[in-house]
C-alpha positions as protocol buffer text, in pm:
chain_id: "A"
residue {
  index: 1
  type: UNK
  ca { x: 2257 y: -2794 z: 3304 }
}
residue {
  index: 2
  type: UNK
  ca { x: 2513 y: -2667 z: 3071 }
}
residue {
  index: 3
  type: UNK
  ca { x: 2463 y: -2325 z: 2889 }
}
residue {
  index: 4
  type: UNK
  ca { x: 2321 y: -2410 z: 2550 }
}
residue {
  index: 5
  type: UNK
  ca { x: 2182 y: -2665 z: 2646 }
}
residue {
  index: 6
  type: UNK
  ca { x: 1766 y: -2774 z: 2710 }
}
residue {
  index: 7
  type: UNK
  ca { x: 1736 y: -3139 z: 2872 }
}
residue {
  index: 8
  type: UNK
  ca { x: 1844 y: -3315 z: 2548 }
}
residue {
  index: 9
  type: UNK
  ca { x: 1827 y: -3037 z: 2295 }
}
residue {
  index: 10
  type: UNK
  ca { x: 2136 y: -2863 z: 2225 }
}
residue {
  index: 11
  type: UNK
  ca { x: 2141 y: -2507 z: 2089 }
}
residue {
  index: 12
  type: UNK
  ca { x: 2435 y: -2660 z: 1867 }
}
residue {
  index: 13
  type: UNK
  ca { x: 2199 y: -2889 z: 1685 }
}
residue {
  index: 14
  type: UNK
  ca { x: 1980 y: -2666 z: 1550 }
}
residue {
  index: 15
  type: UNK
  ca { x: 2046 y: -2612 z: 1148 }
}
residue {
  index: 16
  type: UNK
  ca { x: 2123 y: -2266 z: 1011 }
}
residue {
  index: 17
  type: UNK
  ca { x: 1857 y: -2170 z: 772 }
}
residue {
  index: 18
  type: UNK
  ca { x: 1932 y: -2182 z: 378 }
}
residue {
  index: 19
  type: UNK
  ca { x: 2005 y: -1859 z: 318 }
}
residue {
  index: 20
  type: UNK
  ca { x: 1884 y: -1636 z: 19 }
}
residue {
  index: 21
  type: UNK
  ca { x: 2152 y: -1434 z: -219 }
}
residue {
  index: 22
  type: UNK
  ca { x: 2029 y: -1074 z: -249 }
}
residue {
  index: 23
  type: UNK
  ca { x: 2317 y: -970 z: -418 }
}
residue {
  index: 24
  type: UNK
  ca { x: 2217 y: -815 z: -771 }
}
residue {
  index: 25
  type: UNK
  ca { x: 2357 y: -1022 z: -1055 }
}
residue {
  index: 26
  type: UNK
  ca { x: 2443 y: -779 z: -1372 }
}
residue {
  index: 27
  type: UNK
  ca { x: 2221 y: -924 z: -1681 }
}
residue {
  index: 28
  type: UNK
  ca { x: 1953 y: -1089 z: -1521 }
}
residue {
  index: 29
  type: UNK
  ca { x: 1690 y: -796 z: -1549 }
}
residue {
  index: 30
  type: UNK
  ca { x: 1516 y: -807 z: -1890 }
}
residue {
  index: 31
  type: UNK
  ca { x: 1486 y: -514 z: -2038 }
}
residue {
  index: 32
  type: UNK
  ca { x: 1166 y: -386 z: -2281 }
}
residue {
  index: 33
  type: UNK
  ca { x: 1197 y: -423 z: -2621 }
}
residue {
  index: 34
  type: UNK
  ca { x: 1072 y: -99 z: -2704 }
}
residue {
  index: 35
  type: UNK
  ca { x: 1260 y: 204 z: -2620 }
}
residue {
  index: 36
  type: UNK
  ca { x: 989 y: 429 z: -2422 }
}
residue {
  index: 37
  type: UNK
  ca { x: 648 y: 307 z: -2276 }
}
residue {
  index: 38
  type: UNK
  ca { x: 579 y: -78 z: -2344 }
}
residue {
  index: 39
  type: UNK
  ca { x: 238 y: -73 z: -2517 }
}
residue {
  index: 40
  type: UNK
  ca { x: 166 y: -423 z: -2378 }
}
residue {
  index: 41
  type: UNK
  ca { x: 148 y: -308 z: -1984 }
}
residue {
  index: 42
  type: UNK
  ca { x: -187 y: -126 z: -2158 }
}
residue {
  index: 43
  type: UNK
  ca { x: -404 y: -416 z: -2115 }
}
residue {
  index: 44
  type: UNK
  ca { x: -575 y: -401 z: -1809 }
}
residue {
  index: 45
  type: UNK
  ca { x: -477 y: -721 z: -1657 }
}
residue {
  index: 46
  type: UNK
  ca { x: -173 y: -530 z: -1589 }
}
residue {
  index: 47
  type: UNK
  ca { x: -270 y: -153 z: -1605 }
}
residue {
  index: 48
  type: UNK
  ca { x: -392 y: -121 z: -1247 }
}
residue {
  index: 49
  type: UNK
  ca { x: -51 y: -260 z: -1100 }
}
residue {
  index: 50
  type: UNK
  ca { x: 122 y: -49 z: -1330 }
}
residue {
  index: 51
  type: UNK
  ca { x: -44 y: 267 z: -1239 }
}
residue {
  index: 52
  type: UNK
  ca { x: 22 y: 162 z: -861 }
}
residue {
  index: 53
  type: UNK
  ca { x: 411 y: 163 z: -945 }
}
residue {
  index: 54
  type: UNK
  ca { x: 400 y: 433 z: -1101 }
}
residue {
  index: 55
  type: UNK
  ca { x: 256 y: 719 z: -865 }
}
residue {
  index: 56
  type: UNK
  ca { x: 463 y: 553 z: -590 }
}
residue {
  index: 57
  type: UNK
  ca { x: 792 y: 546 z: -801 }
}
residue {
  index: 58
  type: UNK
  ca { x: 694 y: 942 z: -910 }
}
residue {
  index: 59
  type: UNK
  ca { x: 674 y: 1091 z: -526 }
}
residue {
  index: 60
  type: UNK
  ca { x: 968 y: 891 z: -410 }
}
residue {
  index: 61
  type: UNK
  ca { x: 1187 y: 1051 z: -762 }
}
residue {
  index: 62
  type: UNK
  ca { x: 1033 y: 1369 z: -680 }
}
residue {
  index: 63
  type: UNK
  ca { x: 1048 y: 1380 z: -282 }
}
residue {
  index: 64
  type: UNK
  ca { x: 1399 y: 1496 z: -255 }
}
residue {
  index: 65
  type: UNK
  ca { x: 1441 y: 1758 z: -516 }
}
residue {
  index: 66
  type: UNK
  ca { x: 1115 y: 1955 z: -275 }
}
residue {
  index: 67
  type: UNK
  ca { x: 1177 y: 1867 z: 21 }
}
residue {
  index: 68
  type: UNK
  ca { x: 1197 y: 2115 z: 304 }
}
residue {
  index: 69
  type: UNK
  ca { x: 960 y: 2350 z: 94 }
}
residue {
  index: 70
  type: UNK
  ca { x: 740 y: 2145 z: -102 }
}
residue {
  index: 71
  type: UNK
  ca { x: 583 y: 1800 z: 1 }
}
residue {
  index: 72
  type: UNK
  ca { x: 393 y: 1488 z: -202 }
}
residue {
  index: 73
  type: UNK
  ca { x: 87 y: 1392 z: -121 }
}
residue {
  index: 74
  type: UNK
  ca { x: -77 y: 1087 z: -233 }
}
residue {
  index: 75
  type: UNK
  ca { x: -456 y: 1092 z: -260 }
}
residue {
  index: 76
  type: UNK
  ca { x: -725 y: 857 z: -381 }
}
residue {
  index: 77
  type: UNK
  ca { x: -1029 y: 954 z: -577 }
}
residue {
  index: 78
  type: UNK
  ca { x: -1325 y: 705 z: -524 }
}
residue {
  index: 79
  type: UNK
  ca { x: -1657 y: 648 z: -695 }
}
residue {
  index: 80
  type: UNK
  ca { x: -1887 y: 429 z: -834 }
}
residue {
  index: 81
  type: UNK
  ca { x: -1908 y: 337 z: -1239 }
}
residue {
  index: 82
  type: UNK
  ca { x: -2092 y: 119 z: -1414 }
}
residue {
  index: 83
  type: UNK
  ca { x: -1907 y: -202 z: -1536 }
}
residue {
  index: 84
  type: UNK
  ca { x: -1696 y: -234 z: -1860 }
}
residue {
  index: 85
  type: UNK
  ca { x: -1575 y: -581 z: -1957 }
}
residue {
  index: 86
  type: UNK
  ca { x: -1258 y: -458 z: -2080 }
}
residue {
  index: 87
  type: UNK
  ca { x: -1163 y: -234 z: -1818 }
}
residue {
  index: 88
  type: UNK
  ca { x: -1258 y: -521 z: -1524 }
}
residue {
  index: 89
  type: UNK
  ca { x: -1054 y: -791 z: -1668 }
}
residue {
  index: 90
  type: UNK
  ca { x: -760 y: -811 z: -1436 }
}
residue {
  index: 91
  type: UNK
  ca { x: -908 y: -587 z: -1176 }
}
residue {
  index: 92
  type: UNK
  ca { x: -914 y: -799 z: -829 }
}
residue {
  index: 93
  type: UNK
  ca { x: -1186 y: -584 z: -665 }
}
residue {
  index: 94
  type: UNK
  ca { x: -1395 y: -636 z: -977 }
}
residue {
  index: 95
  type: UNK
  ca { x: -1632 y: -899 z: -906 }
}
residue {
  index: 96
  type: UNK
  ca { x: -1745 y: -1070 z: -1304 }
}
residue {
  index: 97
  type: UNK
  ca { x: -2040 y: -1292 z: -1284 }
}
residue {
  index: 98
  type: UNK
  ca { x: -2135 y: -1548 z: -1537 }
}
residue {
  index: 99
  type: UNK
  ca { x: -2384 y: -1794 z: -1651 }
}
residue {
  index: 100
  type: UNK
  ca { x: -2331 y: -2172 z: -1489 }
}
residue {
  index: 101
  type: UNK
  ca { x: -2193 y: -2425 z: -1682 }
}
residue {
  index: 102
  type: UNK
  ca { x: -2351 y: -2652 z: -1888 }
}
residue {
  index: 103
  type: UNK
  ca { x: -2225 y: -2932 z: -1619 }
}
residue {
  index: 104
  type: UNK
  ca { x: -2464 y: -2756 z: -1370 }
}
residue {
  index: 105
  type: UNK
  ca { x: -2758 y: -2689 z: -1602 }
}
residue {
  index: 106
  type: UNK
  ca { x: -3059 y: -2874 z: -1508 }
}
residue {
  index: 107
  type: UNK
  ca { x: -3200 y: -3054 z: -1827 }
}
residue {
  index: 108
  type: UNK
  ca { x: -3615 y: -2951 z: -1923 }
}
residue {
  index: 109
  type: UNK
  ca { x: -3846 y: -3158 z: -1925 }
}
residue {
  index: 110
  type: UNK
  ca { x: -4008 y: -3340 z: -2253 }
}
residue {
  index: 111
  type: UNK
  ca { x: -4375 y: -3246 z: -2208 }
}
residue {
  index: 112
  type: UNK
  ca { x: -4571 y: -3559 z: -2282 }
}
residue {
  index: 113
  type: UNK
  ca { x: -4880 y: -3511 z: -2513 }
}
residue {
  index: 114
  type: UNK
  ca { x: -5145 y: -3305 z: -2388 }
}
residue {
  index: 115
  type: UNK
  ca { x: -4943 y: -3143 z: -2093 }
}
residue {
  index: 116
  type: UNK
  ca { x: -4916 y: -2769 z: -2068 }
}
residue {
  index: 117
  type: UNK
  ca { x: -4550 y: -2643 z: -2118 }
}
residue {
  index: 118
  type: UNK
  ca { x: -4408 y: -2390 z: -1829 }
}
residue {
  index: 119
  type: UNK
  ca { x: -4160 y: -2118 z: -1960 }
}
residue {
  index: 120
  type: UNK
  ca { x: -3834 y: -2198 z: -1775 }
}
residue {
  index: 121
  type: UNK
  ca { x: -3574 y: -1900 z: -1677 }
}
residue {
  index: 122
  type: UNK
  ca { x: -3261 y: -1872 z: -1849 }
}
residue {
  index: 123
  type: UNK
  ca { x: -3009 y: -1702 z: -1659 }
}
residue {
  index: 124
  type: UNK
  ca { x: -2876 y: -1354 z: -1706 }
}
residue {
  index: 125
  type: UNK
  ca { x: -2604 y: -1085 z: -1611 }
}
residue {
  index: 126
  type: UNK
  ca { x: -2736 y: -734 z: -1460 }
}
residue {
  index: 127
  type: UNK
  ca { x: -2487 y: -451 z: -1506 }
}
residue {
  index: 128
  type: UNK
  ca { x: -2366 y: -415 z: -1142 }
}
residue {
  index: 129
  type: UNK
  ca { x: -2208 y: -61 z: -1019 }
}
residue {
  index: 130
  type: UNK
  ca { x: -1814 y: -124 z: -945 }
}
residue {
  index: 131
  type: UNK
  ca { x: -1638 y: 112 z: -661 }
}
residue {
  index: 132
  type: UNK
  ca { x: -1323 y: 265 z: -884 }
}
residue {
  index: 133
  type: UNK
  ca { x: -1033 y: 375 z: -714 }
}
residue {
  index: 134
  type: UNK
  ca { x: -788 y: 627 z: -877 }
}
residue {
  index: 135
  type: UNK
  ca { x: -495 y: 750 z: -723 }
}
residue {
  index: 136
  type: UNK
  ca { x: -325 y: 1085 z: -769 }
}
residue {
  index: 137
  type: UNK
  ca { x: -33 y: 1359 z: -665 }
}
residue {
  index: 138
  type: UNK
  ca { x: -31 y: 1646 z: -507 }
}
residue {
  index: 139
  type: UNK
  ca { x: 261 y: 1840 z: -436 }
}
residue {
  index: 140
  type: UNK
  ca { x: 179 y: 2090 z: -171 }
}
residue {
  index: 141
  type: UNK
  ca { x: 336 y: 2406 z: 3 }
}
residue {
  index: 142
  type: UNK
  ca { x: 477 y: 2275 z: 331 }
}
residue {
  index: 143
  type: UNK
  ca { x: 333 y: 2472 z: 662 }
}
residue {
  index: 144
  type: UNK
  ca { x: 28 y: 2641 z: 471 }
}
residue {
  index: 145
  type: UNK
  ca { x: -46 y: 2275 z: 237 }
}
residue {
  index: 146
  type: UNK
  ca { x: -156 y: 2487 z: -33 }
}
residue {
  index: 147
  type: UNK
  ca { x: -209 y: 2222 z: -334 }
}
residue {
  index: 148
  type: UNK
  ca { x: 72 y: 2417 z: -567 }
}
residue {
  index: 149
  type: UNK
  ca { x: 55 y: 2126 z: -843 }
}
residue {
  index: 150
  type: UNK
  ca { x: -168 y: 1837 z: -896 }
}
residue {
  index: 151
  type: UNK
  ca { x: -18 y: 1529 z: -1104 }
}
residue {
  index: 152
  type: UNK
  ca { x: -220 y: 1274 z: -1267 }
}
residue {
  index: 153
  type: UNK
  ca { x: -191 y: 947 z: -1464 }
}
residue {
  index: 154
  type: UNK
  ca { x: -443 y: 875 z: -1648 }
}
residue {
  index: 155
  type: UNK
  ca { x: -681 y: 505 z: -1666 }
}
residue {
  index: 156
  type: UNK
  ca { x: -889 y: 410 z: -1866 }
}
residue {
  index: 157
  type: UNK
  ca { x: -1187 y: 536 z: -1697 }
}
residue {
  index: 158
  type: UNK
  ca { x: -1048 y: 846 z: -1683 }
}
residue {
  index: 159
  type: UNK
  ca { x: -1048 y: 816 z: -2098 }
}
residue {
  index: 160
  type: UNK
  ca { x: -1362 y: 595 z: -2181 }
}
residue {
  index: 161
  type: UNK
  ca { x: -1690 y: 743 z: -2183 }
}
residue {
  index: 162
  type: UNK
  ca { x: -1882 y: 738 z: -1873 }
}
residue {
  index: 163
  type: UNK
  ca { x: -1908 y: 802 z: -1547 }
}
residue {
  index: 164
  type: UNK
  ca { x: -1510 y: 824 z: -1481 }
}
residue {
  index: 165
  type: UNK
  ca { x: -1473 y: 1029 z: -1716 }
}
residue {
  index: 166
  type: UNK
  ca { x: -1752 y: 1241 z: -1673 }
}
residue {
  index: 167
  type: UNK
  ca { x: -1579 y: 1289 z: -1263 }
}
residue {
  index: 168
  type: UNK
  ca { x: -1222 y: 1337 z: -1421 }
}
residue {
  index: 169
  type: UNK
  ca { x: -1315 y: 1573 z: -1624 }
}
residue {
  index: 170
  type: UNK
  ca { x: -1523 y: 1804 z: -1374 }
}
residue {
  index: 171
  type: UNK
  ca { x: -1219 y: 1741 z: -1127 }
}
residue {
  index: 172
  type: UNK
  ca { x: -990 y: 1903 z: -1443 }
}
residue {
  index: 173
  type: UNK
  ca { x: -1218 y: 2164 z: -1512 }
}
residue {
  index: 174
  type: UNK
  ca { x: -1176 y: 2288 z: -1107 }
}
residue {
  index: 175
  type: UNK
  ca { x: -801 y: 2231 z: -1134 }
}
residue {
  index: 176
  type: UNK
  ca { x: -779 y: 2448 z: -1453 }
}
residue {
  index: 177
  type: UNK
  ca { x: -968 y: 2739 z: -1330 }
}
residue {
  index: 178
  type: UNK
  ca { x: -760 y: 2757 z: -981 }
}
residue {
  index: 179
  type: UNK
  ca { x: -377 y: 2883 z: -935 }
}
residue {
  index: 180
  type: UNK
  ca { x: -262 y: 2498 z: -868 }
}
residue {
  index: 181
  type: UNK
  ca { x: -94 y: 2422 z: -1175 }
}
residue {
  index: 182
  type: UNK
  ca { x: -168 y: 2064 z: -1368 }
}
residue {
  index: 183
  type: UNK
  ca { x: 15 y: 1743 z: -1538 }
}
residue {
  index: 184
  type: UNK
  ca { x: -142 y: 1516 z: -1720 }
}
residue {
  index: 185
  type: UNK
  ca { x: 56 y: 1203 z: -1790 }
}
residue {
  index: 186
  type: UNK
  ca { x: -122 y: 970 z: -2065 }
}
residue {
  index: 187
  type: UNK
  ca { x: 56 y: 681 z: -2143 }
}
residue {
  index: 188
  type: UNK
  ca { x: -275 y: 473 z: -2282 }
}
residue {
  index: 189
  type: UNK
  ca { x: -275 y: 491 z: -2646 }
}
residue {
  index: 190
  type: UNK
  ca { x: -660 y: 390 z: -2657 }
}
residue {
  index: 191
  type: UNK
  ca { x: -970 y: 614 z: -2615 }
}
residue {
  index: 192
  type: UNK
  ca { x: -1013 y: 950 z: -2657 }
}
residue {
  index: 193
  type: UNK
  ca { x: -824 y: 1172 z: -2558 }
}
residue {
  index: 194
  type: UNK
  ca { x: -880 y: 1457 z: -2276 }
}
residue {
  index: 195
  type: UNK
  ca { x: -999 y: 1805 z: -2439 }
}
residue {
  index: 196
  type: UNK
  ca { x: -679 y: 2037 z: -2586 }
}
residue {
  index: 197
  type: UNK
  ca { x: -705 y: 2221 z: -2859 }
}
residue {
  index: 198
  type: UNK
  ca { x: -379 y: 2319 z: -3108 }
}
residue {
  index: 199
  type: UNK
  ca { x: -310 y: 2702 z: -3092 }
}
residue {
  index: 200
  type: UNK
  ca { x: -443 y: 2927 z: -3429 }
}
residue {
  index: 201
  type: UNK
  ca { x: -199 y: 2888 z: -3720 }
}
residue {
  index: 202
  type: UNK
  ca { x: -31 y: 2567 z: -3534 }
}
residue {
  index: 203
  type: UNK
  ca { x: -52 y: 2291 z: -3811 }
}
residue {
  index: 204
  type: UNK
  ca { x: 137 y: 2035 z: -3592 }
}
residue {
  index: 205
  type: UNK
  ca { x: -50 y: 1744 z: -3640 }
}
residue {
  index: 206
  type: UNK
  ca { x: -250 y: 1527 z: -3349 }
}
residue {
  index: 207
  type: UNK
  ca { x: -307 y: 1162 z: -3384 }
}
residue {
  index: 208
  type: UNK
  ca { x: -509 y: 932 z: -3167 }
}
residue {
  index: 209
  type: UNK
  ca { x: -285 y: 667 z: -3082 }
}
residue {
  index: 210
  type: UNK
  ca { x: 4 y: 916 z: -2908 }
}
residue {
  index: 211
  type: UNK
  ca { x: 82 y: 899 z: -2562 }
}
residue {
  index: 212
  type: UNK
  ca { x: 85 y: 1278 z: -2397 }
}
residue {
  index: 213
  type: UNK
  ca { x: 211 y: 1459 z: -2105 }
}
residue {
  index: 214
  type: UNK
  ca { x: 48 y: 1762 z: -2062 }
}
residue {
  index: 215
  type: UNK
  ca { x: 204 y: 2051 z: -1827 }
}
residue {
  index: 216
  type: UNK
  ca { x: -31 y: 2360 z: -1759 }
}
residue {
  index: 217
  type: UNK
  ca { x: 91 y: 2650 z: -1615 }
}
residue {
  index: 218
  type: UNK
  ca { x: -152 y: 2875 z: -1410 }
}
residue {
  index: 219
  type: UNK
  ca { x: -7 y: 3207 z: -1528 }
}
residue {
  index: 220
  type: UNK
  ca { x: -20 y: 3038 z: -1866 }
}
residue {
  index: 221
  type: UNK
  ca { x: -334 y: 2946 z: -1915 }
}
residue {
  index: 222
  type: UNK
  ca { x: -535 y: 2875 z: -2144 }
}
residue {
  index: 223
  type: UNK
  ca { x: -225 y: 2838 z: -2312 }
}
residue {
  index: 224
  type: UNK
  ca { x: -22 y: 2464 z: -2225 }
}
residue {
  index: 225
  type: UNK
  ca { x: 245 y: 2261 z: -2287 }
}
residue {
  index: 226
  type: UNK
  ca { x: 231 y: 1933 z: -2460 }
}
residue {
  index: 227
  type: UNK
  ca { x: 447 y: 1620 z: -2497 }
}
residue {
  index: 228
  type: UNK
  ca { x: 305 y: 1387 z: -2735 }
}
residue {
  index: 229
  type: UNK
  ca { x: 545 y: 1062 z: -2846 }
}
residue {
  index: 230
  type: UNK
  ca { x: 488 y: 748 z: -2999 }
}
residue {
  index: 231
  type: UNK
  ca { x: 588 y: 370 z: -2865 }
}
residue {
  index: 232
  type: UNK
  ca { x: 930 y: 439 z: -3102 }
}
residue {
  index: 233
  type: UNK
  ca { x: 977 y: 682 z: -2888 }
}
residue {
  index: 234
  type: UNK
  ca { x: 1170 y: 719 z: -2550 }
}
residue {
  index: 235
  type: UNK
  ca { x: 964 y: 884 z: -2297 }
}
residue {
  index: 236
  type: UNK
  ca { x: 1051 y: 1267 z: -2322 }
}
residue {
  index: 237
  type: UNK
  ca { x: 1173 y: 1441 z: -1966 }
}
residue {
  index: 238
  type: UNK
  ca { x: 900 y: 1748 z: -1834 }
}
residue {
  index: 239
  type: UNK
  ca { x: 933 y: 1984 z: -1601 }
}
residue {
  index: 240
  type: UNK
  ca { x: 705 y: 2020 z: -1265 }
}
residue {
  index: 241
  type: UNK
  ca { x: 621 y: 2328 z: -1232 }
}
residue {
  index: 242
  type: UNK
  ca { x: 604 y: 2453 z: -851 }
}
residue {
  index: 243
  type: UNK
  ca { x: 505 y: 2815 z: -716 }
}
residue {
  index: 244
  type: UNK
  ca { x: 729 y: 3063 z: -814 }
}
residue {
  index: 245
  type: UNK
  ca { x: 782 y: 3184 z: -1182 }
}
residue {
  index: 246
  type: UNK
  ca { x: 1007 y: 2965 z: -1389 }
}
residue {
  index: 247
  type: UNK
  ca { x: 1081 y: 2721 z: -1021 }
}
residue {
  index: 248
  type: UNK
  ca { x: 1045 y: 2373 z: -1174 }
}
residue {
  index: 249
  type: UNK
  ca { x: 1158 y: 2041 z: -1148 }
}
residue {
  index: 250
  type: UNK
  ca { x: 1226 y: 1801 z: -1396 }
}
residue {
  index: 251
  type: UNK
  ca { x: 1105 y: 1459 z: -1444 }
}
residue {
  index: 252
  type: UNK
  ca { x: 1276 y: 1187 z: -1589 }
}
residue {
  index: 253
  type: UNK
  ca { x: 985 y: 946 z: -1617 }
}
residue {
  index: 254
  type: UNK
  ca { x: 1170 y: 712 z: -1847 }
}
residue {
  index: 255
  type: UNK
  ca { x: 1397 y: 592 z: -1599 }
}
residue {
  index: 256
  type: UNK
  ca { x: 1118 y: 503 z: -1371 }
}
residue {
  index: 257
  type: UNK
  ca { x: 905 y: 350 z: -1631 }
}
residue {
  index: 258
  type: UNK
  ca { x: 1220 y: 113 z: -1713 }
}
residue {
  index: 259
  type: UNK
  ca { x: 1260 y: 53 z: -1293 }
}
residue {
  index: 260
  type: UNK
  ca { x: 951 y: -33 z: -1251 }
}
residue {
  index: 261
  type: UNK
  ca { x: 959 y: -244 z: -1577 }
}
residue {
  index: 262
  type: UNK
  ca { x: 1270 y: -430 z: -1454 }
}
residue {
  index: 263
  type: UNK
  ca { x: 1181 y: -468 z: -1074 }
}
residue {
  index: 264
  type: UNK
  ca { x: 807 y: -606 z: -1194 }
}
residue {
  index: 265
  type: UNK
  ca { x: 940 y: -893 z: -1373 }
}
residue {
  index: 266
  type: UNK
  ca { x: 739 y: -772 z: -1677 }
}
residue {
  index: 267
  type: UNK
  ca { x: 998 y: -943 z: -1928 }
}
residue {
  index: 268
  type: UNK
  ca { x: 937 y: -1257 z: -1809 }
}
residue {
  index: 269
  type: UNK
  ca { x: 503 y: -1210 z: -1720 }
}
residue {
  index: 270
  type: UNK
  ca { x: 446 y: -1046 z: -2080 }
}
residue {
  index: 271
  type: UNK
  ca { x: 333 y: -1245 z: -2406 }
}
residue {
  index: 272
  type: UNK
  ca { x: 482 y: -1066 z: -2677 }
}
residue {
  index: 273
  type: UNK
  ca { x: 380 y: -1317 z: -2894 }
}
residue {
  index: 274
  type: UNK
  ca { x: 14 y: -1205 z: -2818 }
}
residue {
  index: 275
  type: UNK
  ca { x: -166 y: -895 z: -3051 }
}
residue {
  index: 276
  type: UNK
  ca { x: -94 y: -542 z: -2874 }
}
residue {
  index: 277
  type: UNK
  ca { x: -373 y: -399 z: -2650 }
}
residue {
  index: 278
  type: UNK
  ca { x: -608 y: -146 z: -2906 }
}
residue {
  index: 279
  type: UNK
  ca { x: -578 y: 55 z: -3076 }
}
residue {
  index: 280
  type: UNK
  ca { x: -515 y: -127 z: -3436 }
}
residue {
  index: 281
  type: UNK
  ca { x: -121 y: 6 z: -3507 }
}
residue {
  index: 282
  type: UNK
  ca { x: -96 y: 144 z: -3879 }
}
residue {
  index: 283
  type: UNK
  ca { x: 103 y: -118 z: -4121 }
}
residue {
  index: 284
  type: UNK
  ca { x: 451 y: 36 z: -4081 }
}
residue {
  index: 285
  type: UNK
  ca { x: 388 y: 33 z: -3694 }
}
residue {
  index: 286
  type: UNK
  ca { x: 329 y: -270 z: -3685 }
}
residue {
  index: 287
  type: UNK
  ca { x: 605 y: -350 z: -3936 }
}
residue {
  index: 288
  type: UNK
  ca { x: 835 y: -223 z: -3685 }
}
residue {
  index: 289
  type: UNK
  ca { x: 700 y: -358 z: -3361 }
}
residue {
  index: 290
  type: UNK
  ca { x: 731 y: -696 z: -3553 }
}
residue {
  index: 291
  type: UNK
  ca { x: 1129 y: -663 z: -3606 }
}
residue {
  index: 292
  type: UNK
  ca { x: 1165 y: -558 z: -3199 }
}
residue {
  index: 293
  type: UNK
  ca { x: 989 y: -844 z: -3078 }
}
residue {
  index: 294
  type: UNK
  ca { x: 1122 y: -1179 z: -3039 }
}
residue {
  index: 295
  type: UNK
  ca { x: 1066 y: -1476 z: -3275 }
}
residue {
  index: 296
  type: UNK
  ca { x: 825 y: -1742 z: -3107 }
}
């Protein structure tokens, strides 16, 4: 027997697979419309994805500027809420019953005369507990993994009243009266948001439909710093704040939102021909989301 050869196989005859070009092609990535956070990845068919991308893309950006000191930690808060239509569309671990179709329905009976009707059941939906899962970042002090900054993104269960928020907020509380210092990144427009108050004599205005980073300083509290931006707005860069006075990092979360934006596919998954997720945009907002998007 010959080398490369197997009775009447030859190694020769076997076809090269087709091969797949990896090479980047300039212009191919579609890019958002809007300049800072794209209000359409707020709908929840998409949030939870998003969110995913996001932490992950945030401790890889921020892994080499701590490194040997500091370290990121990615941790997962878990509990049980009750269900919210609009929050479990789009959410694979939710589980949605409904009613049968009318395909499957069994037809009633006609009664004939003088024969005692029975009261048939109708089917219905109980309000099932759902297991959420939120992730989160801490940044800790390498060789004593003291938590030196916590960094969260914020869902919409974190916002919406209920359970989730009830945990979130009890979670905050701890965070705000320990030395571990605490951002807040809010890039969902609807619900309300978490509890800040403006400073005495501070006649800033704060609206409702603003996304918000929030950076709190230990040695600064009560006193914080916040970011607050609207979808006309690029994303503004915010320091991380790590354990020595005035040692910070700063994040560029713009850039990450667009890589993660680009990388996703989003331009070609999102219907911007569909109404923006909630809340209602005022007239000239929506004036000017109208001349960004594309004609249908």
């Amino acid at each position: 027997m010959q080398l490369g050869t197997f009775g009447k196989w030859e190694w020769g005859s076997l076809k090269e697979p087709a091969k797949i070009n990896l090479t980047p092609m300039a212009g191919l990535a579609m890019a958002s419309p809007f300049p800072g956070m794209d209000p359409c990845l707020e709908q929840a068919v998409l949030w939870s994805e998003f969110h995913s991308r996001l932490i992950v893309a945030i401790a890889d950006a921020l892994a080499p500027s701590l490194l040997p000191r500091y370290y990121i930690a990615v941790e997962t808060r878990t509990y049980r809420d009750s269900p919210n239509t609009e929050v479990l569309v789009g959410i694979p671990d939710a589980v949605v019953l409904s009613t049968p179709g009318a395909s499957v329905q069994a037809k009633p009976d006609t009664p004939g005369p003088g024969v005692a009707t029975t009261v048939r059941p109708q089917s219905v939906i109980l309000p099932m507990p759902m297991e959420v899962k939120e992730r989160y970042l801490e940044i800790r002090e390498a060789g004593s993994d003291a938590v030196i900054t916590v960094l969260e993104v914020l869902s919409p269960t974190n916002k919406r009243q209920g359970e989730g928020r009830r945990i979130y907020n009890a979670k905050r509380q701890t965070i705000l009266g320990s030395a571990s210092h605490l951002v807040e990144i809010d890039l969902l427009r609807a619900y309300d948001p978490m509890a800040m108050h403006p400073v005495a004599g501070d006649t800033t205005p704060t609206s409702t439909d603003r996304y918000r980073i929030l950076v709190s300083r230990s040695e600064d509290r009560p006193r914080a710093d916040l970011y607050e931006f609207t979808l006309r707005e690029p994303i503004p860069p915010f320091p991380l704040p790590l354990k020595a006075a005035n040692e910070e990092v700063w994040v560029d979360l713009q850039s990450l939102v667009t890589g993660i934006y680009e990388r996703s596919g989003y331009g070609i998954r999102l219907d911007y021909q569909a109404p923006l997720p909630p809340p209602t945009l005022s007239a000239a907002d929506q004036a000017w989301v109208d001349q960004r998007l594309p004609s249908p």
